[in-house]
N, C-alpha and C positions, 0 to 999 in steps of 0.2 A: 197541655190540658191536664197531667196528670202531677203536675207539680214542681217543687224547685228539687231538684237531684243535687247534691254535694260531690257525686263522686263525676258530672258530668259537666264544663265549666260551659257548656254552650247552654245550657238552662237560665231562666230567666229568677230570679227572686221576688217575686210578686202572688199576692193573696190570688188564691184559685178562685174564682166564682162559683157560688152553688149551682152545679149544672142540675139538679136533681128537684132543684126547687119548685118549680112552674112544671112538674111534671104532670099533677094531676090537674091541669087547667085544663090537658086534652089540644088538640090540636085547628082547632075552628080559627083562621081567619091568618093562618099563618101560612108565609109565602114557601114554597119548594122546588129549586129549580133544579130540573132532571136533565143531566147532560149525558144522552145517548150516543151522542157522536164517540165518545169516548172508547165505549164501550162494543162498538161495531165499527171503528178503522183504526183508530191509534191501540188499542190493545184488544184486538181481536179476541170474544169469549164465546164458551159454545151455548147452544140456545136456552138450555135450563137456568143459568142466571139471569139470564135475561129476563126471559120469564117470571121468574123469581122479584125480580126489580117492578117489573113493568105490575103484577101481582099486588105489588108493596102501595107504590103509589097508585093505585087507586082504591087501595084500601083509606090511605090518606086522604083522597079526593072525597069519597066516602062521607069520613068524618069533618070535612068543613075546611079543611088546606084548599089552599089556593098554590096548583100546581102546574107550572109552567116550565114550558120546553124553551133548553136555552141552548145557545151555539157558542163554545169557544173555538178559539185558535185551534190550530190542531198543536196537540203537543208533545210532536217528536224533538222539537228544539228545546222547551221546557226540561224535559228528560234529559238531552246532552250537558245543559247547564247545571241541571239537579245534581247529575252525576260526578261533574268537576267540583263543583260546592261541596259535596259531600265527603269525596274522598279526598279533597282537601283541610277538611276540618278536621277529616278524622286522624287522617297521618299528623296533622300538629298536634291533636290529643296523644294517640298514642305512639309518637316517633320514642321516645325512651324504653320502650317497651317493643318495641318492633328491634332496635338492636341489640337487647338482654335477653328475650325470651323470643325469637321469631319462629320457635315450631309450634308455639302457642296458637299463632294467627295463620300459618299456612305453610304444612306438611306436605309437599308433593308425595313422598314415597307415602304417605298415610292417604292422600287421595287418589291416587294411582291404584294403590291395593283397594280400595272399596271398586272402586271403577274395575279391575281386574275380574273381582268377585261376582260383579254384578253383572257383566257380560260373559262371566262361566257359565253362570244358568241360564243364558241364552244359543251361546256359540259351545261349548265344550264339556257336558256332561261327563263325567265320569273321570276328570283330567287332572294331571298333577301339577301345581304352582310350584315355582321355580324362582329366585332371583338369581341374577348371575351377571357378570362386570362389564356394563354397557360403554358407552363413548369417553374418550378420554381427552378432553380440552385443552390447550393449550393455557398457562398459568394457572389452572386445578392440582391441588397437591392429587387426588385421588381419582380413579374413571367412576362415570356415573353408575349408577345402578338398574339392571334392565328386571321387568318382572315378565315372568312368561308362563303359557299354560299350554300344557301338552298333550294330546289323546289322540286316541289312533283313530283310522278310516272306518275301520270292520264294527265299530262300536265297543268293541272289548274295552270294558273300565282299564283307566293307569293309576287309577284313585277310587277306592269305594267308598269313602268316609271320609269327605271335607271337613266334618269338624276336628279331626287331627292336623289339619294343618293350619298353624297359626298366621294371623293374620296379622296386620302390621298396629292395632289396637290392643291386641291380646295383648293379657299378662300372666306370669307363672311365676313360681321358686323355685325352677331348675340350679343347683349345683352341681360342682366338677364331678361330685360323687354320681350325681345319676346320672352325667354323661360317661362316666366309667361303667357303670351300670349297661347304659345303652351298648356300648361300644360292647360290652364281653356275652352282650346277648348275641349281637350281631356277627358275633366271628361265630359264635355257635352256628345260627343259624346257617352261613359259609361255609362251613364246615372246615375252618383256617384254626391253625394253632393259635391258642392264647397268648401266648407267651412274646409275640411282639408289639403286643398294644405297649404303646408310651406315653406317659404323662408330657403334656407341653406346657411349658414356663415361660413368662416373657424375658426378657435376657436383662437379669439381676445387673450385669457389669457395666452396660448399657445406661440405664437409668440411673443407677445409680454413679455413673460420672456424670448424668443430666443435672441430677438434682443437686451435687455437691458443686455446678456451676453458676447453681442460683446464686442472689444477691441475699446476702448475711443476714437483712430482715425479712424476710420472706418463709413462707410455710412451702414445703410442696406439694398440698392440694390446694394453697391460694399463691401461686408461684405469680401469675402477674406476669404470662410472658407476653408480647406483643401481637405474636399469630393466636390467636381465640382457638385454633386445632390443635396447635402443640400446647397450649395451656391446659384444654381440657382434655388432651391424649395422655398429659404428663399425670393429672391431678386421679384419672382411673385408676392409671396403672401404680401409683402411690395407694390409693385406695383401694384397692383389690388387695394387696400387698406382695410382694416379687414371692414371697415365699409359696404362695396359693399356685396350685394348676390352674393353670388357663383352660385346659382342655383336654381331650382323647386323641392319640393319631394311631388310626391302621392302615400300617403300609401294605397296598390290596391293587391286584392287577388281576385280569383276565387272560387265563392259560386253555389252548387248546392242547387235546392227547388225543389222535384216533377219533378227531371229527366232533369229540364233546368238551363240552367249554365248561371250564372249571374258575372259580375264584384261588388266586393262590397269594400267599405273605410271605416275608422274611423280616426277622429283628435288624433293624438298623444299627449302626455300630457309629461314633460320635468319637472325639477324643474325651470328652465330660460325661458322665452317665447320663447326664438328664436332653430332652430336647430344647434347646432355646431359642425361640420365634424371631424373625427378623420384627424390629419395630417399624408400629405402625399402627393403621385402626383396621386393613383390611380382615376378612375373616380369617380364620388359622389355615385354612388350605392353600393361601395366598403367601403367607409368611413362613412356608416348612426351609430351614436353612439346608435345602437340598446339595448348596457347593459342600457340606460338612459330609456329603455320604463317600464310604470307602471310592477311591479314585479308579476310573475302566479308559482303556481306550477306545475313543469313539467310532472307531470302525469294528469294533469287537461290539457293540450294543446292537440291538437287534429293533428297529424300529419299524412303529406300525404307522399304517396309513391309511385314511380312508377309500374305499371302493373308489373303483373309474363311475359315474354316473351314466357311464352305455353300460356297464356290466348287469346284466343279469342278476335281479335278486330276489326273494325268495320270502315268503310272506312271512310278516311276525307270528311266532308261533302264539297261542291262545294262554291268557293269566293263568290259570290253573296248571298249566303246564311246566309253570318255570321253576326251577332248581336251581337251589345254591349251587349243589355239587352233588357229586353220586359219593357214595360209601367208598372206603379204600377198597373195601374186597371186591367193588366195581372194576377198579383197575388190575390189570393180569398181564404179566409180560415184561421186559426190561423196561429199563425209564422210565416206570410211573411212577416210581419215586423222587423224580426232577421236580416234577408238578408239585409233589404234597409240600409242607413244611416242613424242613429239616435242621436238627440243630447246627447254628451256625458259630464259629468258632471266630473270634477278632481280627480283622484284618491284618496280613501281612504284608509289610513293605516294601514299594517296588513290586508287588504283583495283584495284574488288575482283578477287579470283580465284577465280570460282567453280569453276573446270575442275579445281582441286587437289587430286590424291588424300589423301583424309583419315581412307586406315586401312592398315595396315600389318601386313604378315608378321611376324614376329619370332623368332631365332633365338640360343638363347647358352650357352654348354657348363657351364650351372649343376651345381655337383658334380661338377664332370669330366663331365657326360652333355649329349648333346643335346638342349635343349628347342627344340621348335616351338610357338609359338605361333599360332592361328589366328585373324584378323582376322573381326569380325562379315560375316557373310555373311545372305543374304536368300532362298535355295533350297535344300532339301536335296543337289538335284542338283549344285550349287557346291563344297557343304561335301565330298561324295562323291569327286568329280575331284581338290581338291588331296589329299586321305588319299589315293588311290592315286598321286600323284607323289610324296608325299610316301617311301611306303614303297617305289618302284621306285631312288632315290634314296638311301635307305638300303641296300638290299642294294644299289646297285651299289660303295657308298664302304665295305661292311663294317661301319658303325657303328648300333649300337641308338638310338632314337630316346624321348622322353618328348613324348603329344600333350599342350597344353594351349593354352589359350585361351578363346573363346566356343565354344558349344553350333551344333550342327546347326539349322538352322529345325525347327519341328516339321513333322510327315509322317506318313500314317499309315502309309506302305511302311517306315517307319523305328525299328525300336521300340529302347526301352533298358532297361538297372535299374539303378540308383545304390547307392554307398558310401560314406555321409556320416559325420560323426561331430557325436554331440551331446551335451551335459555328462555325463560317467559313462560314456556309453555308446556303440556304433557302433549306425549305421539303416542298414537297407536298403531298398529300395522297389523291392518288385517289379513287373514290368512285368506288363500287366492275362492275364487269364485268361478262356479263355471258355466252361469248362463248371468241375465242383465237383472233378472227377478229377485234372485242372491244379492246380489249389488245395491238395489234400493233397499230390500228388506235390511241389513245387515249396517245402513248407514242413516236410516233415520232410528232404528234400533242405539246404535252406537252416539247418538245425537241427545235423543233421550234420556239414557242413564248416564250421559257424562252430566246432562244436565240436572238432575235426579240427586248427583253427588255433587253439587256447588260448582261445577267448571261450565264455559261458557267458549261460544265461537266470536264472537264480536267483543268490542271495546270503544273506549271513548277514548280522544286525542287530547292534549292537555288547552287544545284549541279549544274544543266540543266536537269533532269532525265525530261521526260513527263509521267505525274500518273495522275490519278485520282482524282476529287477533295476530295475522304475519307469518303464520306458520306455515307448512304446505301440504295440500292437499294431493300429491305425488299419484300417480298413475303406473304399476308397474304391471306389465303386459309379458305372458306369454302364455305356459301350458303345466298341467301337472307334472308330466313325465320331458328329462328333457327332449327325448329323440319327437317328440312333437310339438317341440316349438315353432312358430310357423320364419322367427327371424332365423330360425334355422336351418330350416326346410328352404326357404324363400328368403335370402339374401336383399333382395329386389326390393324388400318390405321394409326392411330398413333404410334404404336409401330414398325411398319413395318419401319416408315419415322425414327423412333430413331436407331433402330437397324442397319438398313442399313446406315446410313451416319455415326452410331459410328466405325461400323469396316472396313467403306472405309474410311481414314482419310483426302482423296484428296478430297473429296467432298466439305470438310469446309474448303481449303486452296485455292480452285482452284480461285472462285474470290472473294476472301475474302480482298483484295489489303493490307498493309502495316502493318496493325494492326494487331495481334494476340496473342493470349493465353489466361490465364485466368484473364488480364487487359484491354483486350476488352472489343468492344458491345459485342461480340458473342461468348464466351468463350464454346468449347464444357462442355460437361456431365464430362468425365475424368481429365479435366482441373480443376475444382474447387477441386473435393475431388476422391482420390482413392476409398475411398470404398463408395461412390456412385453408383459403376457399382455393388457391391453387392445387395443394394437396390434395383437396376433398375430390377436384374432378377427376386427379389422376385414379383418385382410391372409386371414383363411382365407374370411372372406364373400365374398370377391371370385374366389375358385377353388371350381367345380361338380366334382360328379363326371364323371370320364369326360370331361373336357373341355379342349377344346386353347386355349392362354393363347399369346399372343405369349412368345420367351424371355426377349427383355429383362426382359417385366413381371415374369417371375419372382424374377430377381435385385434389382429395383427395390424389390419389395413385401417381400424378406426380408434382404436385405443390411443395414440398420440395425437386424433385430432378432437375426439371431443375430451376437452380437458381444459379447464378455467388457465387463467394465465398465468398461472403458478403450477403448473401439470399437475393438480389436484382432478383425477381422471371421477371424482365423484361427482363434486360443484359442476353441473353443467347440464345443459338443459335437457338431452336425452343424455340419459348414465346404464353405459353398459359393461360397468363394472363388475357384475354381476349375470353378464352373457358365456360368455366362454374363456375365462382366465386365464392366462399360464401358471400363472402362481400356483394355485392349489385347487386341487378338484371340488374344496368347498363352495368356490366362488364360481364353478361352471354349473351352469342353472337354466340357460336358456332367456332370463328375463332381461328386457328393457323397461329404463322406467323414465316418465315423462315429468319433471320436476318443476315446469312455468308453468303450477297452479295454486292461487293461494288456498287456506281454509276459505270457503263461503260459509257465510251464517247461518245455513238452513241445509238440511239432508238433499233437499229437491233440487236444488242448483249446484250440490256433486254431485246426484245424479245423473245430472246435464251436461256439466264436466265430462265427465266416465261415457256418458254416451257421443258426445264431439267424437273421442277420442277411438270408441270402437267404431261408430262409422267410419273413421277415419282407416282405420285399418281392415275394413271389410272393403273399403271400396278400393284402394288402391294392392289388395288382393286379386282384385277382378281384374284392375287395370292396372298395371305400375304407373307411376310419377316419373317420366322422361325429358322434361322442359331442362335446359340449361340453366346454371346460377346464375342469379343474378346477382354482380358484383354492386354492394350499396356504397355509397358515401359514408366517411367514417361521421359518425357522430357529433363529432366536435368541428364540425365544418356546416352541422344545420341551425336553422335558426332555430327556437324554442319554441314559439309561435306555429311556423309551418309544420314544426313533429308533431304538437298538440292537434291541428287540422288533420294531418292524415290522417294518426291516429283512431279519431272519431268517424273518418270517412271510411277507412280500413274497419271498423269495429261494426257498422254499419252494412257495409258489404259482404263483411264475412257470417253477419247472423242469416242476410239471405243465404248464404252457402254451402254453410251447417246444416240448416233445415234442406235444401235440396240431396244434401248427403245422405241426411236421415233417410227424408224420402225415397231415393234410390236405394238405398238399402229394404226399406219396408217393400218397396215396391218390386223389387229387381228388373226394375224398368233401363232399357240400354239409352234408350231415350234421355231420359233425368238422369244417367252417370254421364251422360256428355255433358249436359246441362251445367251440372257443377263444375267441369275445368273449365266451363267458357266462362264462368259466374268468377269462380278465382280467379283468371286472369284479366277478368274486368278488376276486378277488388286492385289488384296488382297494379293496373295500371292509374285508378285515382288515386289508390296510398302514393305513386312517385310524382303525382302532379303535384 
């Protein structure tokens, strides 16, 4: 209608018609069909345009239209077709352009960060944005990147002034000079000696045997190499040029004296005077050539570690509260002089240095913008004090800031929710909730503004099918604090939740969408190894009802069996990698999480999800889950035919069962929780007909 476009080749080259012509004839005698249907099932609108419509045309009828109600097709198939048509014409348009310029068309970390943003002023007032080095994939040169937002319980700002922190849109002319700048505010502010800040360079020797390996006609910032990352990793760091700082490093750790916590540095010592960055594109806190620092024996370094999570801890103290450091004449008595800065004299050989600080600030105007980098810290209280020097610091120089680094210690005064991205799609991971009001509020909220910002839960199949976009919609169950976690408390409850979804098989199919078996996320217990369910009975004999188990033993006794058939102890349908660990007290937390559920379309059907799932563990709270496994037929021994019939009879059976659950819960009727295991084990018995 609006013409032939040149720069679009699906346009047609044909003379426009005067649509404008016949305008003042007015409308007497001309037909108008009003397709309502449209507009009240296939694309549900709310009743003021309606109104509006309905308004119009009889304004029309009014004037001499002849206006007639009409019925199409309904056109959700229309829409699946439109959708294939479209994005097939358009990727043939712009396929050369999609692989020269594809953050033109679609920046995750650019829509991740608006989506981040826009659920801060809903979920995390006053919080500080962070990215920091998320999942790391097999054939990826580099691990993804995670965005997170952090504020405490008590309401005390971690951020008073969101507009200093740059967003992934912003632009500056931050140089190395104002990150030297920043950094010699910063040790001010610390109250650490200046004199260990170091310039970092990228490593001249490096590159420059890269580039004298080029091909004789070539440039190296049009090098032409075959990886598009080292092409364009090579062509920066040529254009930057080796001679420039890359960046600021202070080396800065957290010292206690007599119960008060101080920032404290030392100069580094190199065999070259300069620092030289390991290559790469990571940020500079990632590439500090730490094997280059004076040599200690490892039993001689003193390392820190996070709190046991039973210990006892002690509330964040209040923002105004927090100190760099106290004055030296704070300090009285031997040894405070270990703590301050002292001139350090160049390593000697053959004799260790344990005393050497061995983590470092890092500062560098990536993108023209300021990043910080935060050095692993061992308190949340730590992690708290440098973010507010960091951001007084900014508003005092006028410059927006980007946080990255390492994460906060965990805390539970501390909470957050993350903005990741994972193949296809963005994740988000909401921070826990602690009634079901939370839960819906916080996921059609979360529905909204993803949608707000261009992302979407559904998709088209290159068939037409409309599915899901395949992601998961995960379920992780337990409590703020861990000593009350109830799989902790209650042993019983765990096994209830295995045993009962092993011998309803519908449970882990019903929204599990496209994927399944044991090359899923969520591969049941059966699926990796048959005699697995022999283990599991030995592992459930060993847990009574209503009875408290050491936690370790918990994880001891289940850890080897829920795990995909590659002992990937994540991939699997309940993951409690994140129950009680041995590895490391970061990983003991108390939670389970329930991973056969895909994304559904709509906020109100995860809802529905999340509520299955707490009935589920409200009722067999009441009651443990004691039936025997049931050993199934492997897979590959049924017909295709007969799985699809259960399936539907199982899926059928189980919606009555669900809702009896609910009900028994609503109701705490003793009556209707019996009701439900006679209901399952009906389900149980038409799924094996």
């Amino acid at each position: 209608m609006a013409g032939y476009d040149p720069v679009d080749p699906t346009t047609s080259d044909r003379p426009v018609p005067a649509f404008t012509a016949d305008i003042a004839k007015g409308v007497k005698g001309l037909r108008i069909g009003a397709e309502r249907h449209f507009l009240k099932i296939d694309n549900p609108v709310s009743p003021a345009p309606l109104q509006g419509m309905n308004h119009a045309l009889d304004v029309f009828e009014h004037l001499g239209a002849d206006v007639r109600n009409v019925m199409l097709s309904p056109l959700a198939d229309y829409r699946a077709c439109g959708s294939i048509i479209l994005t097939s014409e358009a990727y043939a348009i712009h396929e050369p352009w999609l692989k020269t310029r594809f953050n033109d068309y679609s920046d995750k970390q650019r829509l991740a960060d608006r989506l981040m943003r826009r659920l801060r002023e809903l979920w995390a007032l006053g919080s500080a944005l962070q990215t920091a080095s998320g999942k790391h994939y097999p054939g990826e040169q580099l691990p993804r990147w995670a965005l997170y937002a952090h504020w405490r319980k008590d309401g005390e700002p971690v951020w008073r002034v969101p507009e200093l922190l740059a967003a992934a849109d912003d632009t500056d002319c931050a140089t190395a000079n104002d990150t030297a700048q920043f950094c010699a505010a910063l040790e001010e502010r610390l109250q650490v000696d200046p004199s260990p800040i170091h310039s970092a360079y990228e490593d001249i020797h490096y590159h420059l045997w890269r580039e004298h390996r080029l091909p004789a006609n070539v440039l190296g910032d049009d090098a032409r190499l075959a990886d598009p990352m080292d092409r364009a990793r090579l062509a920066r760091v040529l254009g930057h040029g080796l001679g420039a700082p890359v960046g600021s490093v202070l080396p800065l750790r957290r010292a206690v004296y007599d119960d008060v916590r101080i920032w404290q540095s030392g100069k580094w010592h190199f065999r070259g005077d300069a620092v030289f960055l390991l290559p790469g594109d990571s940020p500079i806190g990632y590439r500090l050539p730490l094997d280059g620092l004076p040599w200690v024996d490892p039993e001689t370094i003193e390392h820190e570690t996070e709190p046991d999570p039973f210990a006892p801890h002690a509330q964040l103290p209040p923002r105004q509260s927090f100190r760099a450091a106290l004055p030296a004449s704070d300090f009285m008595g031997a040894g405070a002089e270990d703590f301050r800065p002292i001139a350090q004299d160049a390593p000697v050989v053959d004799l260790g240095e344990p005393d050497v600080v061995r983590t470092a600030l890092g500062i560098e105007p990536r993108d023209r913008v300021i990043h910080v980098f935060f050095p692993p810290l061992y308190a949340a209280e730590d992690w708290l004090a440098l973010v507010a020097v960091v951001e007084d610091i900014a508003g005092e120089l006028g410059r927006k800031v980007l946080l990255e680094g390492y994460l906060p210690p965990r805390d539970p005064d501390l909470l957050h929710f993350s903005v990741t991205p994972d193949p296809g799609v963005i994740e988000v991971d909401v921070h826990p909730a602690s009634n079901r009001s939370e839960v819906v509020q916080r996921g059609e909220q979360l529905y909204e503004e993803a949608h707000q910002v261009g992302l979407a839960t559904e998709k088209f199949m290159i068939d037409g099918r409309h599915v899901c976009t395949g992601a998961g919609n995960h379920v992780v169950m337990g409590a703020a604090e861990l000593a009350d976690s109830p799989f902790l408390r209650r042993p019983d409850l765990l096994k209830s939740l295995l045993g009962f979804w092993h011998n309803h098989p519908s449970l882990s199919y019903l929204f599990s969408g496209l994927f399944k078996g044991p090359s899923s996320q969520h591969p049941r217990i059966d699926e990796a190894r048959q005699d697995s369910l022999v283990e599991l009975e030995i592992a459930f004999s060993q847990i009574a009802p209503k009875q408290e188990v050491a936690p370790w033993l918990i994880d001891r006794m289940f850890r080897h069996l829920l795990a995909d058939m590659t002992g990937n102890r994540h991939r699997t349908e309940f993951c409690i990698d994140k129950l009680y660990a041995r590895e490391t007290a970061t990983d003991r937390l108390g939670l389970v999480e329930f991973r056969a559920l895909e994304m559904p379309p709509h906020a109100h059907m995860a809802a529905a999800q999340l509520l299955l799932m707490r009935a589920a563990v409200a009722a067999f709270w009441q009651r443990p889950y004691e039936r025997r496994l049931v050993h199934w037929a492997p897979v590959s021994t049924m017909n295709s035919c007969c799985r699809t019939t259960s399936r539907r009879i199982s899926q059928m059976c189980w919606m009555n069962c669900a809702a009896m659950v609910t009900a028994s819960i609503r109701h705490g009727s003793r009556r209707s929780s019996s009701s439900v295991f006679r209901a399952s084990a009906r389900s149980r018995c038409m799924a094996r007909r």
